[in-house]
C-alpha positions in Angstrom: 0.0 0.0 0.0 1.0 3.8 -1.1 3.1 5.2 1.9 2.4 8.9 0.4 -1.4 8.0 0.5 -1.5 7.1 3.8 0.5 10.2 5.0 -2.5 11.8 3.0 -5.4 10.6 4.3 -3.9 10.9 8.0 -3.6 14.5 7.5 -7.2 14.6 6.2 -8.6 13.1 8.7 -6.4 15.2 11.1 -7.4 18.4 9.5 -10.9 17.2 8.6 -10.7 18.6 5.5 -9.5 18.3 2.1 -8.1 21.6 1.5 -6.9 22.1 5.1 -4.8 18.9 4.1 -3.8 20.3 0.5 -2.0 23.2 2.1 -0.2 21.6 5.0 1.0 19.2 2.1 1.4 21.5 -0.6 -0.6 19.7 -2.5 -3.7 20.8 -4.7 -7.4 19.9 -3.2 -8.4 17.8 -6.4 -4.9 15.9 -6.1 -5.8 15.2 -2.4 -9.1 14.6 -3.0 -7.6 11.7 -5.9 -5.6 10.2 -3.7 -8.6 9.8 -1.0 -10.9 8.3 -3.9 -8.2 5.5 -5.1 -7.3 4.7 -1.4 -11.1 3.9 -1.1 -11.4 1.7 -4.0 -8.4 -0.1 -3.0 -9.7 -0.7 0.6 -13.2 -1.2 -1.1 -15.1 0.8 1.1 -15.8 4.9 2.2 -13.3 6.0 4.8 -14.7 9.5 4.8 -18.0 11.7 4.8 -18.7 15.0 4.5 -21.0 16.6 7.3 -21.2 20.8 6.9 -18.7 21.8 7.7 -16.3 19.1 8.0 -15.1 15.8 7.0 -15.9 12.9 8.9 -14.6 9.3 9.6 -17.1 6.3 8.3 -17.2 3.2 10.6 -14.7 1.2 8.3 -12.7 4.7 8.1 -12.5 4.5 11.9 -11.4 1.0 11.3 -8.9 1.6 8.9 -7.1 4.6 10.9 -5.5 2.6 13.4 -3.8 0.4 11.2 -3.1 3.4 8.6 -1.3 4.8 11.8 1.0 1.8 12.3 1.7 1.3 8.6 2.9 5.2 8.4 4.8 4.8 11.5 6.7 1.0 10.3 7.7 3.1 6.7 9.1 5.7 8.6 11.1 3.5 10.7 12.1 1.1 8.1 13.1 4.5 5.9 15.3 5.9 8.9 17.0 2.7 9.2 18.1 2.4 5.5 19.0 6.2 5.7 21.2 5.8 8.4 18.7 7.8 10.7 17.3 5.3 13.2 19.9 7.0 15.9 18.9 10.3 15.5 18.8 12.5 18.7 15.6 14.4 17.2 12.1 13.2 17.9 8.7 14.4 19.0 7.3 12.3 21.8 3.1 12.1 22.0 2.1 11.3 26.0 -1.1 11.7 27.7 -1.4 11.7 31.3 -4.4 11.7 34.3 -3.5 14.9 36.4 -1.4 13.8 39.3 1.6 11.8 37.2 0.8 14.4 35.0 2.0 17.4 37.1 4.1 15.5 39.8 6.2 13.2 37.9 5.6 14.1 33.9 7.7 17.3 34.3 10.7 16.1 36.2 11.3 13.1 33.9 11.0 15.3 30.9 13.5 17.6 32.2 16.2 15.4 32.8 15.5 13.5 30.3 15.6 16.2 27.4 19.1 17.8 29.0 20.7 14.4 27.3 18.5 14.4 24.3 17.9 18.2 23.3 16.6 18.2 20.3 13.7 15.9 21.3 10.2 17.8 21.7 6.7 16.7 23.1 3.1 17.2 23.7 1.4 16.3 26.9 -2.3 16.4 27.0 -4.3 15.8 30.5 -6.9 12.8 30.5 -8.5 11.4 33.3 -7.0 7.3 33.6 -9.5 5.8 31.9 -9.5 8.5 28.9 -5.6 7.8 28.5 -5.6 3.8 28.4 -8.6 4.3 25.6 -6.2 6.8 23.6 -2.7 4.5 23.9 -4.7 1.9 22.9 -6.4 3.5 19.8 -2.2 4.5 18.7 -3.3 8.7 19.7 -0.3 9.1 21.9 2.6 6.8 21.9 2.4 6.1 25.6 0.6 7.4 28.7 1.0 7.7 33.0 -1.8 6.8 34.6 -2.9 5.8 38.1 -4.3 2.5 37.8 -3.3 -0.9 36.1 -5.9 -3.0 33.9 -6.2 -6.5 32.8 -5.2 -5.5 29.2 -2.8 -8.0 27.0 -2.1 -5.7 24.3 -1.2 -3.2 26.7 2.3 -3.1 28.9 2.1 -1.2 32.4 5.4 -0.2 33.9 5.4 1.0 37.7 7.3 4.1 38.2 6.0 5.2 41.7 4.3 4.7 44.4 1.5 6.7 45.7 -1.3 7.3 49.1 -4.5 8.8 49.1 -5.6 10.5 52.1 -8.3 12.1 53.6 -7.9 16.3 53.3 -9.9 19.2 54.9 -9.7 22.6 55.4 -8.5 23.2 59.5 -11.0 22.8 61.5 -13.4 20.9 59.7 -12.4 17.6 61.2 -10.9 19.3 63.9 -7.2 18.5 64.3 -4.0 19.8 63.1 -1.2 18.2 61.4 1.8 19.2 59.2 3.3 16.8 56.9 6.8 15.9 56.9 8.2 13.2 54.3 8.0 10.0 57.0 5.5 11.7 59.6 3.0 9.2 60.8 -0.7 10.4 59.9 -3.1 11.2 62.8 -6.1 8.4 61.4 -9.9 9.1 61.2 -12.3 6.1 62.1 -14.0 4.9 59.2 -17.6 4.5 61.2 -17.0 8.6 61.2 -16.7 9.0 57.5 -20.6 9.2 56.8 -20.8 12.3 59.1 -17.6 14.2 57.0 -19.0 16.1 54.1 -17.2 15.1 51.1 -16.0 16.2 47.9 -14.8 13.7 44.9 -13.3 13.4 41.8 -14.8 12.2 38.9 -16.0 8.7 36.9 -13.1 7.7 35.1 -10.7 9.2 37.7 -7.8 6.6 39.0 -8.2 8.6 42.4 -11.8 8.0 42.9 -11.0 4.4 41.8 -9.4 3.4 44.5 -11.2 5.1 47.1 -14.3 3.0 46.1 -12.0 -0.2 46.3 -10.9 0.5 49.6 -14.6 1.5 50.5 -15.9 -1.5 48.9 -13.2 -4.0 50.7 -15.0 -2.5 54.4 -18.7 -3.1 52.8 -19.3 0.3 51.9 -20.1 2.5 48.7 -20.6 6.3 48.1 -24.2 6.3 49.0 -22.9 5.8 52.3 -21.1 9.0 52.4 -22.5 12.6 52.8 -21.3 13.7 49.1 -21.5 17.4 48.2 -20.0 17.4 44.6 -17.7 16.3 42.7 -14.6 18.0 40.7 -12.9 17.1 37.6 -9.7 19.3 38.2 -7.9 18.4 41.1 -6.8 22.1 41.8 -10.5 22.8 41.7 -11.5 20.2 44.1 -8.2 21.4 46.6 -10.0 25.6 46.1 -12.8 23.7 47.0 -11.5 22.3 50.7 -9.6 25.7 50.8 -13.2 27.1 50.9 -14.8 25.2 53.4 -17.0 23.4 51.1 -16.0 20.2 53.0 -13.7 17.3 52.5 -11.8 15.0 49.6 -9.9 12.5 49.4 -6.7 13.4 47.2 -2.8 12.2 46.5 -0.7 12.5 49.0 1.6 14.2 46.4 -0.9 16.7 45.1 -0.8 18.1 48.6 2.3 18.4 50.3 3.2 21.7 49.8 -0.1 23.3 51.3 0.3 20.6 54.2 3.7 21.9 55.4 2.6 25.6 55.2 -0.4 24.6 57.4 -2.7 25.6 54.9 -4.7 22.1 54.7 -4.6 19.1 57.6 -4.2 15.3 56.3 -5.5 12.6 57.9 -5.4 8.4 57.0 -8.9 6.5 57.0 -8.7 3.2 59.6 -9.0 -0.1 57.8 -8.9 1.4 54.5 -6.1 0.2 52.3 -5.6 3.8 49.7 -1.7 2.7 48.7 -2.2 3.0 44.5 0.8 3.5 42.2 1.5 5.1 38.9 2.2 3.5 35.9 3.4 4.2 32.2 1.9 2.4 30.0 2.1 1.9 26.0 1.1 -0.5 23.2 3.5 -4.3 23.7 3.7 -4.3 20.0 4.1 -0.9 19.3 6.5 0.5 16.8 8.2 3.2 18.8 11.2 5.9 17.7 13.9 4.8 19.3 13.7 7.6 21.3 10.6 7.0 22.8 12.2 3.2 23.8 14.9 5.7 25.1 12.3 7.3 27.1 10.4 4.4 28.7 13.1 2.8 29.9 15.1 6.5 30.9 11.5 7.0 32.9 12.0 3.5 34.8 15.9 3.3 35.8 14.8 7.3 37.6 12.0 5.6 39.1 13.9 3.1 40.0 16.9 5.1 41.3 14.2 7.8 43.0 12.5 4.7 45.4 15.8 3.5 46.0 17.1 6.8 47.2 14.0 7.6 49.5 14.7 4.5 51.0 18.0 4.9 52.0 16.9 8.4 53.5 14.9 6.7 55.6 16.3 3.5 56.7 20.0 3.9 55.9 22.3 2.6 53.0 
């Protein structure tokens, strides 16, 4: 199949439009359009509609995209490898990430990582976990952090870190006081007090709320056994929210630490509630990646790796 036309129709359908696609490509609209119609008589079915004002995917066209994806991508690689170019330093990494890896470990690895590959670029988008496995499966990114693991087989999930989610609340509310420090035991609430807390969640699809109604179901418990106020789809949202009094949540352990230490917010663990979660990234097992993205997913575990070992030795000694 025509490399060229498959570069074409994927800026189509990323443009939604033929002339959109014509002028990134420097092409002429009826050429586009040509290459379009013999791509659909080859494949013997309509990849595309029009619907005023765009240009839409059919269900076979929605099909065929995927695989169009991978076929561009295995050219590309296959090209750079005869041309000598399959250890370039230059690359543009896709990731999509739910909001806590996103902001708390996204931007350090990045960081480091692109001071020993500079000419390497990226685009991070913000999903919630369930969002981002859907998206690294259908090839839109080329790999993804999230907060949960699934039973996937065409999917590989690597731990990088691990996480807690604690109970959060304005001072006051639940009337003590505590500052966090890295290793500082947690002053615990009872769980048989929960119902009377007035409570603020994240939403569906979230990793965090995941796990909360895991460790609620493991005590016999769901949400309509809480006093729920609202729920939040930005976690810096949901944290303006305790900050106002409006009650509650139930948040990382990382997405609070500064406003714990400046006394700005008290933290408290939930008895007999297991709320330990980690964060993974995950990608596609078979994959074609840019060596630098293979770079990047194993970079992203040795500093993991070396990051838990190091916060270990802090605390119990080399």
């Amino acid at each position: 199949m025509d490399l060229n036309r498959l570069k074409i129709f994927l800026e189509v359908v990323r443009h939604k439009s033929f002339s959109r696609a014509a002028e990134s490509l420097f092409l002429s609209q009826p050429t586009v359009s040509s290459h379009i119609k013999n791509l659909e008589e080859i494949v013997g079915a309509p990849l595309l509609e029009r619907r005023y004002p765009r240009l839409v995917l059919t269900k076979e066209g929605h099909t065929f995209l995927k695989y169009a994806r991978e076929m561009v991508a295995l050219g590309e690689e296959a090209m750079e490898a005869v041309r000598g170019q399959y250890n370039s330093e230059q690359a543009h990494l896709t990731l999509a990430a739910s909001s806590v890896p996103g902001a708390f470990l996204l931007p350090g690895l990045l960081h480091d990582f692109l001071a020993l590959y500079p000419r390497v670029t990226f685009a991070v988008a913000e999903r919630d976990s369930d969002q981002v496995l859907e998206e690294v499966f259908l090839y839109n990114f080329d790999m993804g952090l999230v907060g949960k693991e699934i039973n996937e087989p065409k999917l590989r999930f690597c731990q990088l870190a691990e996480d807690e989610l604690v109970l959060v609340a304005a001072p006051g509310l639940i009337k003590k006081k505590n500052i966090l420090s890295d290793y500082q035991p947690l002053p615990a609430v009872p769980l048989s007090l929960l119902p009377e807390i007035p409570l603020l969640l994240r939403e569906p699809g979230s990793a965090t709320r995941s796990v909360f109604e895991k460790g609620l179901a493991a005590q016999n418990m769901t949400l309509k056994d809480l006093n729920i106020r609202g729920y939040w789809e930005s976690p810096q949202a949901l944290i303006n929210s305790v900050f106002a009094g409006l009650g509650a949540t139930v948040l990382s352990r990382r997405t609070i630490e500064k406003p714990l230490k400046m006394g700005l917010l008290e933290c408290y663990l939930l008895e007999k509630i297991d709320l330990k979660r980690s964060f993974y990234l995950v990608y596609l097992k078979n994959r074609t990646f840019h060596p630098l993205a293979r770079r990047f997913i194993e970079f992203a575990r040795q500093q993991m790796a070396s990051a838990a070992k190091k916060q270990e030795e802090d605390f119990y000694g080399p």
